[in-house]
Steps between C-alpha positions, in 0.01 A plus 500: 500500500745770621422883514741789555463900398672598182544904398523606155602868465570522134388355209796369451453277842143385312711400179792305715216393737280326201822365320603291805106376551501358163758281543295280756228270373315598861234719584572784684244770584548905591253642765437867528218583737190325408669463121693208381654407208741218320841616560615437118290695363643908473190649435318314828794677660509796411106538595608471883601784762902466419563801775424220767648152616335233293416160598645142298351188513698217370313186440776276578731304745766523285580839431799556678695647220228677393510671835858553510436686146235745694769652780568815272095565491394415853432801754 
């Protein structure tokens, strides 16, 4: 599993954010305080505190390009 901090200021950053996650059969997970929700779904994300840093799980070794996909959203 690999975990970095992602910030989405606009809802625009939730729209490019949730594109990119659904083109990856894994599971990846968004933690916000004590909440956390699946990372494709919009409405999961927009029930989160988007003012601060939010955590990503990704549930898989091979996420690489996944990763490389994230660099405009991680704070």
């Amino acid at each position: 599993m690999k975990t970095f901090n992602i910030l989405l200021s606009s809802i625009d950053d939730v729209k490019n954010f949730v594109n990119i996650v659904n083109k990856y059969n894994f599971d990846v997970d968004l933690t916000s305080g004590r909440y956390v929700v699946d990372a494709k779904s919009i409405m999961g994300i927009f029930s989160l505190d988007l003012s601060k840093p939010i955590r990503v799980d990704v549930h898989s070794e091979n996420a690489e390009a996944f990763i490389e996909e994230m660099k405009p959203f991680m704070s």
